[in-house]
Each structure stands twice: as structure tokens, then as C-alpha cells.
C-alpha positions, 0 to 999 in steps of 0.5 A, spaced: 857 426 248 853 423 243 847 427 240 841 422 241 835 422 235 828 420 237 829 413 233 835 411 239 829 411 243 824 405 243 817 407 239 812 410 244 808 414 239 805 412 232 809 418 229 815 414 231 814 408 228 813 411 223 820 414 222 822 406 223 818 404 218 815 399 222 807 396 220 807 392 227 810 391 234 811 385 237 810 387 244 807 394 248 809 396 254 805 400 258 808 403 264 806 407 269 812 411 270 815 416 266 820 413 260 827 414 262 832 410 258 836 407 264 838 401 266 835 403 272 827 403 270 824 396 269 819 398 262 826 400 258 830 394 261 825 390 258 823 394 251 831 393 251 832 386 253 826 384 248 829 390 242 836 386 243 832 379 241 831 381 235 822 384 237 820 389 236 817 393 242 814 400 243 812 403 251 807 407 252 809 411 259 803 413 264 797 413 259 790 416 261 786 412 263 779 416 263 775 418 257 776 415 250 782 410 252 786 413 246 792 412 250 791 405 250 789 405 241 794 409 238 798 404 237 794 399 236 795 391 237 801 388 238 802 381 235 804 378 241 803 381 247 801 387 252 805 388 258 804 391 263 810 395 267 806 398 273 813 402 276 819 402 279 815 401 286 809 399 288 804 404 286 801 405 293 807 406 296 809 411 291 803 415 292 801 415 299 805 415 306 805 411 312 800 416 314 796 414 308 796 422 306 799 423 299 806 424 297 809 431 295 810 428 289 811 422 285 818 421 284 817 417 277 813 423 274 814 429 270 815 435 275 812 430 281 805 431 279 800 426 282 796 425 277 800 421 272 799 414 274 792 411 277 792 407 284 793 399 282 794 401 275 796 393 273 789 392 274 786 399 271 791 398 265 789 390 264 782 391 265 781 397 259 786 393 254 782 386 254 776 390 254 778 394 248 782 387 245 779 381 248 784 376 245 790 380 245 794 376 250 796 381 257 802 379 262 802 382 268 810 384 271 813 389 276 814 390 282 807 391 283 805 384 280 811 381 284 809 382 291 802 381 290 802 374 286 799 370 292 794 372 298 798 379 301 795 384 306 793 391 303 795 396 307 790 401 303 784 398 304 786 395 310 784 388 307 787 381 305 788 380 298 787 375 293 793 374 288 792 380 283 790 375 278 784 375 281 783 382 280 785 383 274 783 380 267 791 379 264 793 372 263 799 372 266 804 374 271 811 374 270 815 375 277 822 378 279 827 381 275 824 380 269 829 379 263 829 372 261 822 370 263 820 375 258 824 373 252 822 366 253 814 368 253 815 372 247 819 367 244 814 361 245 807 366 244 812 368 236 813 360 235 805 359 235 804 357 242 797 360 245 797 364 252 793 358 255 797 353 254 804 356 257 804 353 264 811 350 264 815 357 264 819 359 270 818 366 274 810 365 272 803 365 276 797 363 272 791 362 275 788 354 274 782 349 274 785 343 279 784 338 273 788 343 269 794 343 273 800 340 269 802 333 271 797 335 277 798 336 284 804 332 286 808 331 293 814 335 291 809 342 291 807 346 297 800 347 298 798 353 301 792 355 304 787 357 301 786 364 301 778 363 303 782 360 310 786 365 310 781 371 311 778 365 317 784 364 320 791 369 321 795 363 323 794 360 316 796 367 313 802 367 317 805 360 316 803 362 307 809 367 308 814 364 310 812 358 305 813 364 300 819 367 303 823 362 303 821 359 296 823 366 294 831 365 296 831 358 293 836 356 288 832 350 288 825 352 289 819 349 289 812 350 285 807 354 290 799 352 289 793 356 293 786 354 293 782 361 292 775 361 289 774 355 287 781 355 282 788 355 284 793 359 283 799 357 281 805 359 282 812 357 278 819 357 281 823 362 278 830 361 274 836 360 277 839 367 278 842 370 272 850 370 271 855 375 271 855 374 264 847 375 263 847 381 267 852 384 263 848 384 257 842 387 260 847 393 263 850 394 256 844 394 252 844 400 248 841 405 254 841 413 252 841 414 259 836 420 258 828 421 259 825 420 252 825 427 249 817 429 250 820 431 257 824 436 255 825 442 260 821 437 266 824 434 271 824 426 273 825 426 281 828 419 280 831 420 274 835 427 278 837 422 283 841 417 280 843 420 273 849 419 276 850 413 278 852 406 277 849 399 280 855 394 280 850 388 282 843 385 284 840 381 289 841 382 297 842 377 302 840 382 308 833 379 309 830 385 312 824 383 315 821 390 312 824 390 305 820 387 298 828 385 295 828 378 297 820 377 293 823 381 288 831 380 287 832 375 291 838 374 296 844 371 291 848 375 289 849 377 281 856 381 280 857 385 274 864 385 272 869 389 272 869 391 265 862 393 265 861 397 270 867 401 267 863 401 260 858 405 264 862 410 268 865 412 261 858 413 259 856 417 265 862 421 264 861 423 257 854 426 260 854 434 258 853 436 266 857 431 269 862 434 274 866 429 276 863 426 281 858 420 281 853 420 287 853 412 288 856 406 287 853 401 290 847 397 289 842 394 293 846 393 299 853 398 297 859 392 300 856 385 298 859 385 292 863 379 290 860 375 296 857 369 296 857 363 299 864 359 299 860 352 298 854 352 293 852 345 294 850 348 301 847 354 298 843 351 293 840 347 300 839 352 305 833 355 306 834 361 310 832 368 307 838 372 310 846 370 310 847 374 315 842 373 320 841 371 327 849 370 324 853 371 318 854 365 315 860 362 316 859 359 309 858 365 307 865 369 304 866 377 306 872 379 302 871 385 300 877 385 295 873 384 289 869 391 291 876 395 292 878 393 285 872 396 283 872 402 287 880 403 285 879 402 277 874 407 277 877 413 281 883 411 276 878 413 270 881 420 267 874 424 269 872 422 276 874 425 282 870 422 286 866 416 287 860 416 293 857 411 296 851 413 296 847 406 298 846 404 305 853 400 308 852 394 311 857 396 317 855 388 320 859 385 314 865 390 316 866 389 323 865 381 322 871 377 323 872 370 320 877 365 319 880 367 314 884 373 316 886 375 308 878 377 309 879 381 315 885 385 313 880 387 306 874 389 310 879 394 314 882 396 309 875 398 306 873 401 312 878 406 312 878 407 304 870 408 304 871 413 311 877 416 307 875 416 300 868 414 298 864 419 303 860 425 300 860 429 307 855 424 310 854 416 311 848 413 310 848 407 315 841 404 316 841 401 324 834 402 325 833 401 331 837 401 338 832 395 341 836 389 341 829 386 341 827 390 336 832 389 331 832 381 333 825 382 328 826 386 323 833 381 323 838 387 323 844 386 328 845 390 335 846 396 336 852 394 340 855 394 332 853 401 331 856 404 336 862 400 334 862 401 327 861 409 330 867 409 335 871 407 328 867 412 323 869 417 328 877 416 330 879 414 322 875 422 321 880 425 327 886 421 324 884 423 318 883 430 320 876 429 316 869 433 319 864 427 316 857 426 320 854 418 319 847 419 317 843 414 321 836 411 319 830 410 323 824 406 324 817 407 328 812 403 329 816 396 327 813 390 329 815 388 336 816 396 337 814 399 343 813 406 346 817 405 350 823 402 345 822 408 342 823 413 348 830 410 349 831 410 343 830 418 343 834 418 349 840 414 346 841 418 339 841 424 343 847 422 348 850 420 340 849 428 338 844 426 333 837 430 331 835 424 327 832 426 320 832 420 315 826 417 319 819 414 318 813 409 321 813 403 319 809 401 312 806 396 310 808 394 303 806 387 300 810 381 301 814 383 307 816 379 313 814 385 317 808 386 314 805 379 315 807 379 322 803 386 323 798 384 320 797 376 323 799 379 330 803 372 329 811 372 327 811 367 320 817 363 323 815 361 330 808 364 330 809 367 336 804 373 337 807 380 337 805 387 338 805 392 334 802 400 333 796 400 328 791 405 329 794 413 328 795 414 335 799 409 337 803 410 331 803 417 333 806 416 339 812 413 336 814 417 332 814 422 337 819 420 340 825 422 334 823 428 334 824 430 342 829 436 341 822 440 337 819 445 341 812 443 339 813 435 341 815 437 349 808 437 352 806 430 348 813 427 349 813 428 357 805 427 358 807 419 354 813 418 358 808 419 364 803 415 363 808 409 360 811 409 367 817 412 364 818 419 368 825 418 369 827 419 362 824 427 362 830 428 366 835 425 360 831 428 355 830 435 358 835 435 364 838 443 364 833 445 358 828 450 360 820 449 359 817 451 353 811 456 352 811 457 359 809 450 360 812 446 367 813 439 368 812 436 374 818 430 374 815 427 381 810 427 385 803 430 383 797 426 381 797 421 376 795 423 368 789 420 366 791 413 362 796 412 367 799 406 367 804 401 363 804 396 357 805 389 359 812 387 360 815 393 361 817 397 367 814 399 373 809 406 373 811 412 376 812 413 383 813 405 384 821 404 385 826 405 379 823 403 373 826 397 369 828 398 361 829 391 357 833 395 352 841 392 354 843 398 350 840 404 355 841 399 361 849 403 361 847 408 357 851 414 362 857 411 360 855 409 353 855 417 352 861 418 353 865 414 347 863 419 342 867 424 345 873 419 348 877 414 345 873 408 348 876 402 351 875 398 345 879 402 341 885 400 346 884 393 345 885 388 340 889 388 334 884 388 328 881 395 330 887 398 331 888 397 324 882 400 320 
């Protein structure tokens, strides 16, 4: 393997211009993670992109924000710009959990330590820049920028948010993946042009007087309401988000316009997506692939987690009503070639500590690679921000060709001996049949060589829910698919002779999501053999379907009202619910069964089971606990007939329970499944 020197990687000391022979810097980056040299972390893939046209950038990883600021003065001013990379994730989720206690570590931060990185630093960061160098131009970006560039729910402080602007002192935002709205940014600040006066550049937010506004406020804009209307009125939130969203997964967007303190934020559309010829020069760029130097004998969590992997696209149709990807990525499809993506792999290769196996080739989705839709005057109309929900598009083509190429091509690499998909699989887009039938033979033949070949032990598959009702509002399929894509996972294993386990990912306390949900979804998972581990309570995170619906109580679409768990204890009472085969959890379990008017589930949960510590259930009879009775809308309390469930999923599930352990009637019919 290459030896690399300090001066391979960007500048991030004054020493280290110095070994350059730089006097200035074009651009200083200030990012609050820990610089690693990957095309996996935001602040070097921008250093990189700017590097390679020609500016010269330093970064300055995770500076301390207390005392004297010397962090932020040793390298001076730049001639252009201050940027501010806040992370590879939204710097409160990365602190905090859904709990809102503190993480056990920080995944972007040498040896997981706590204290690298400030709450919001986007905002801490600007405000000691511009107090230290008031008329050096600071531009905002990230993730954390993106998903907080119009009003937005906080869930920290439990608080709707003005756009981040208004919090900040920095003179612009630049949304989304940020490639090409930072070379042109610096390419206009480099000709001369004032921070002020680029309002006309794509993928940014500035903040505007109205009569300041270019060209004015026209009709081809999107007014949205004003943030002070939103504190008033919830529905007016809710109906901005779905403007918002939708503008996101736009070919063609619009610019988005709202009134806040007197001002407008000013929101213009974003660049097409990139193409596969752009992409490849960001993965080529010359990445050591390695931390910096200066964190020699420390570990990067992040970093240990896909030091060996390869991302082969960007961009994610799924729609999640829950994922951030679709305000950040967007939901078209930009593939990497093939080309590229085995220059990489070589690379990783070569690594001293590779041992042949890479831990994922995927992407934000592992198989939407090669997919888009097969008419673009369609697309470049539509307005939905899912291609595969309620329904898979029809104009939306599946083949899974182009992704096997790329699997083979690389397991052919003198040097692999495996290539794990370590990504989430859309089992939906494998079990979908369309009408071309040259599409349906490649999703099978892809399902067996994934099974077969691409599994390290465990497959991660992400159903989320086994509510139909449920999964409806976090807009993933039914779980009638899991069970299908289950009867297959497991019969290629038996046919195979393979001893392989589908790790299943759950969420509580969703939108829509009630205990009652959740206690059939213990009683479903445990007939399916699974002591669920990949689980969480839903968190509210900036920017997301599920987040303006939890916090509006109105779904943005139809602006119907939905439930949702808030406060500790109900959020509590959920999650318990995974964790029913835990000795400690019995007692709650049964008591909120009762009281839900779900008795009868005891017995499914705990039937030949003896009681735990000395405790002994009462299944029937007996007096009613304290708090007794039932949600509205759900079925009838204990002592009151057989009680009702509203899941189409558990109503047969005594012989669901059985598909796991003989070959189901489904496998027996039809001629595609007998062929995966």
C-alpha cells in the first residue's frame, strides 16, 4: 500500500501549510467531526472537490469552542470563505438518544469522546467566526444545515424552529449534497462578486428584505406560511412540509419563500442531480482513505464501520416517511460506473489490514442501483416523494442486472473473497412483479446470489412494523411482503444447506403507532423465532414526514389527525413491548396488556412459561387494574367478549406460525417463487 506523507492530506495546522508553501487559503473548512480522508465524510469531500478546482482549502476538525478561540485563529483568514461542515449527522441526534440521554459515544470522534463537538455547532461556530472576522463571508452546509433551512421542529428543546439562519450570524446556506453549489459559490466569491449579491445560485438559502428579492415574489413561487403563523396554527406547519418535501424530490423545483421576523427566507431549488460521470470525479478524487495522522493509535467509530466498504450510488426513492435522505439526497438515483467502483475496491484492497472481505456494497438503499424511471418527461413531472409507495411505480424500472454486474465484477477482483451487503435490502423491489419479465427473472436471480453469496451470517432487512396501518404512515410495504421474502430467505437457506438469520429492524413509537400495535407485534415476531435486537423509539429528527406529523398531530398529506406516543411513559410503554422475552419486562408487559383491554395476549406471550420471581398472573377473572380500559378505536376491554385487533396481520396469525417451520402453501404455487 501507498505510504502516505502529511502533505497528502488537506492542511489542517499552520505547520502543514507550511510544508506546502502556502502564504493563504482559499476556503477553511470547520467541521465537527473528526477528519477522515473518505468519501464517506462531508468536510473531505468538499475540501477534495474544491482542492481539485484548483482552491486551496484547509479543514479544521472539531475545534474548541471555549476560551481564547485559538482554534478558530490559527490559520487565519481565508480569501474567500469560512465553511461550516457541522457533521456527517445532525449533531443532536448524534448526541442524544430518542430518550434524550446521552449517547455512549460519538461515532465521529476520537475514541468516541463526548466532548469534541458543542450542541448546534453550525450555530456556536458561525457566531465566534463573524465575531472574530466580521466581514469574512461564513456559508452554512451539512446535514445539519439542510434539514433545518426553513421552519422545522426541534425535538430538544421541544420547540418549533426558525430557519437556522435566523440563529445564526453566517450569510448562507448551501443545502444537499454539496459538490457543485460550493465550486460555484467559490468560483463567483474568486471573480469578485460579493456574498450579498449571489442570490441567484441554486441549493441555497439566504435571508431577504421583500423588496430585495430577485425578480420579486412571482406566481411561479411557493409562498409558505410564515413561521410566526406556524407557532399559531399547526395545520399551517404541516401543509409547509409537504410544500417542502415535495420541492425536495423535484426534477424541476420551485423556489420556496417564508415570511419569518419581518424578513423572507429564500429558498432556492437545487441543481438537477449530478450525473454519473460528475459522481465518479467526487469518488476519484484523490482520498487517502485513512483518519488524518494526528489520530494515530485512536479509533474513529465511524470510520472502523466502513473502512471497508464501497458506496456505488446516491440518492434513495424509498420516501421513508422517518428518513432525512429525501431533504438531503434526494430521491433520484445517481450511479456510480462500474469503472469507478472497481478503482475503489482496488484501493481498499491494497489496505494493510484488508483480509479479503468487504463489509458492504451498497449504498443508501443496498439494490436500487441502475433503477430509475423508464419515462424522464414522467419523472421530471411527478410530484410524489416515494417511487414505490402506496405502489411501485409502474414507470419505474426494477431490473436488477446492472447490480449483479456490479456484484460479479467485483467478487472477480484478485483479492475478494467476499462482498457483504451490509445495507438495508429493499425485499419490496425483489418480490415485485412487472411486466417485463426479463426484470423479474433478474430480481430472482438476485435474491438467490444475495442469499447465497453476499450475506455475512445475517441480513439486515428493515420492516419496521408489522401494523399494516402503521407501516401505511411510515410509507413502507406490508408485512405480508416480509413474511413472503422470509418464506424465501429461509428455503434458498435450506436448499443451499446455509445457517443464515434475517435481522429484522423495528420502530416504536411512530406516528399511528399504538400499544396495542406494538403487543401484536410482540406476539407476531416471537412466533417468527426472533428476540428482536436492531430496535429504537422513533426520534424526531429535523425535516421528516414523521416528525412533522408527531409534532403537528396532522399527517402533511391529507391533514388528517394521528396519534402518536410523546411523553416518557407512553413512549415506554411501547418499547416494552420488543423486549417481552426479558424476565424484568414480564410484570409491565402483563399489567399493559390489561389495561389495553388485551388480556388474551398474555397467554400468546407467556403460555407454558412460568412466572417470574414469584409473580402470578391473573389471566381472568379478578378485579380490574387501576387505569383499566381502552384506546379509542381499538378492541374491547377485559371481560368483555373476545377482543378485536385491527392488525390484518395477527387476525390468522396461529397459522402464520407455522410458515416458518413448513414449506408454506405459497411456495407450492406459482411459477416465479419456485424459481428464486
Amino acid at each position: 500500500m501507498k505510504e502516505y506523507r502529511l502533505t497528502d492530506f488537506l492542511p489542517t495546522t499552520k505547520k502543514e501549510l507550511e510544508l506546502r508553501g502556502w502564504d493563504y487559503v482559499d476556503v477553511i473548512l470547520f467541521s465537527a467531526d473528526a477528519y477522515v480522508d473518505h468519501p464517506s465524510f462531508g468536510a473531505a469531500v468538499i475540501g477534495r472537490t474544491l482542492e481539485a478546482a484548483g482552491f486551496r482549502v484547509a479543514i479544521v476538525p472539531q475545534p474548541d469552542w471555549h476560551g481564547d478561540y485559538r482554534d478558530f485563529k490559527k490559520l487565519g483568514r481565508p480569501r474567500l470563505f469560512f465553511g461550516i461542515a457541522p457533521g456527517c449527522m445532525d449533531s443532536m441526534v448524534n448526541k442524544y438518544t430518542a430518550a434524550r440521554r446521552l449517547r455512549s459515544e460519538d461515532a465521529y470522534s476520537p475514541d468516541g469522546r463526548h466532548d469534541m463537538r458543542p450542541e448546534y455547532p453550525t450555530i456556536v461556530y458561525a457566531k465566534i467566526l463573524k465575531e472574530l472576522y466580521p466581514d469574512v463571508p461564513v456559508v452554512l452546509g451539512g446535514i445539519e444545515a439542510s434539514l433545518r433551512r426553513v421552519s422545522h421542529y426541534d425535538y430538544w428543546s421541544d420547540s418549533l424552529k426558525k430557519c437556522l439562519l435566523c440563529y445564526s450570524p453566517a450569510d448562507m446556506i448551501t443545502y444537499g449534497m454539496g459538490e457543485k453549489v460550493t465550486i460555484q459559490l467559490a468560483r463567483r466569491l474568486a471573480a469578485g462578486e460579493s456574498i450579498r449579491d449571489i442570490r441567484d445560485l441554486p441549493q441555497t438559502v439566504y435571508l431577504s428584505r421583500k423588496e430585495d428579492i430577485i425578480g420579486g415574489i412571482t406566481d411561479r413561487d411557493i409562498v409558505l406560511h410564515s413561521h410566526e403563523e406556524c407557532m399559531k396554527n399547526k395545520k399551517a406547519q404541516a401543509e409547509n412540509f409537504k410544500n417542502v418535501e415535495e420541492q425536495s424530490n423535484m426534477m424541476h423545483a420551485q423556489r420556496l419563500l417564508q415570511g419569518v421576523d419581518g424578513r423572507y427566507v429564500v429558498i432556492n431549488p437545487p441543481y438537477p442531480p449530478m450525473t454519473t460521470e460528475e459522481l465518479d470525479a467526487s469518488f476519484d478524487l484523490p482520498y487517502t482513505r485513512q483518519p488524518h495522522p494526528k489520530y494515530k493509535g485512536k479509533r474513529i467509530p465511524a470510520y472502523e464501520m466502513i473502512k471497508f466498504s464501497v458506496n456505488i450510488h446516491r440518492g434513495c426513492f424509498g420516501g421513508c416517511a422517518f428518513c432525512t435522505i429525501s431533504a438531503h439526497q434526494g430521491k433520484f438515483i445517481t450511479c456510480r460506473s462500474k469503472e469507478s467502483i472497481l478503482r475503489e475496491v482496488k484501493q481498499v484492497i491494497e489496505m494493510p489490514d484488508f483480509k479479503g472481505n468487504l463489509s458492504d456494497l451498497g449504498g443508501p438503499s443496498a439494490n436500487m442501483y441502475g433503477m430509475s424511471g423508464r419515462n424522464k418527461n414522467a419523472c421530471e413531472k411527478c410530484r410524489r416523494p416515494s417511487c414505490i409507495h402506496p405502489q411501485i411505480c409502474p414507470n419505474l424500472n426494477t431490473d436488477h442486472s446492472k447490480l449483479l454486474d456490479i456484484y460479479r465484477s467485483v467478487d472477480a477482483l484478485p483479492g475478494i473473497k467476499h462482498s457483504y451487503i451490509g445495507s438495508g435490502v429493499r425485499y419490496d423491489l425483489l418480490l415485485h412483479r412487472s411486466k417485463d419479465e426479463a426484470s423479474n427473472k433478474a430480481a430472482m436471480e438476485y435474491t438467490r446470489e444475495l442469499i447465497t453469496r453476499h450475506v455475512s451470517g445475517r441480513l439486515k432487512v428493515a420492516p419496521e412494523h408489522t401494523s399494516d396501518r402503521v407501516l401505511y404512515l411510515m410509507r413502507k410495504p406490508s408485512f405480508q411482503q416480509f413474511y413472503e421474502f422470509k418464506r424465501i430467505f429461509d428455503r434458498i437457506n435450506r436448499e443451499e444447506g446455509l445457517r443464515q438469520q434475517i435481522i429484522p429492524y423495528f420502530i416504536s413509537s411512530h406516528p399511528g403507532c399504538q400499544e396495542e400495535d406494538m403487543a401484536e407485534l410482540a406476539v407476531i415476531t416471537k412466533n417468527l423465532d426472533f428476540h428482536l435486537e436492531q430496535v429504537q423509539d422513533f426520534t424526531p429528527t429535523p425535516l421528516t414526514n414523521a416528525t412533522e406529523t408527531w409534532y403537528t398531530g396532522y399527517d402533511p398529506y391529507t391533514l388528517q389527525p394521528v396519534f402518536s406516543a410523546k411523553t416518557p411513559k407512553e413512549k415506554l410503554a411501547q418499547r416494552q413491548f420488543f423486549f417481552w422475552y426479558k424476565p424484568e419486562e414480564r410484570r409491565g408487559i402483563e399489567q399493559s396488556l390489561r389495561r389495553i383491554g388485551r388480556p388474551d395476549l398474555i397467554a400468546k406471550l407467556y403460555s407454558g412459561m412460568p412466572p417470574q420471581g414469584g409473580y402470578r398472573p391473573a389471566y381472568g377473572g379478578g378485579p380490574k387494574p387501576a387505569g383499566s380500559g381502552k384506546p379509542s378505536g381499538y378492541g374491547k376491554p377485559s371481560g368483555g367478549g373476545k377482543p378485536k385487533s385491527y392488525n390484518p396481520n395477527f387476525k390468522n396469525e396461529n397459522s402464520r406460525a407455522k410458515h416458518h417451520s413448513e414449506k408454506p402453501q405459497q411456495e407450492k404455487r406459482g411459477r416465479n417463487r419456485r424459481n428464486f
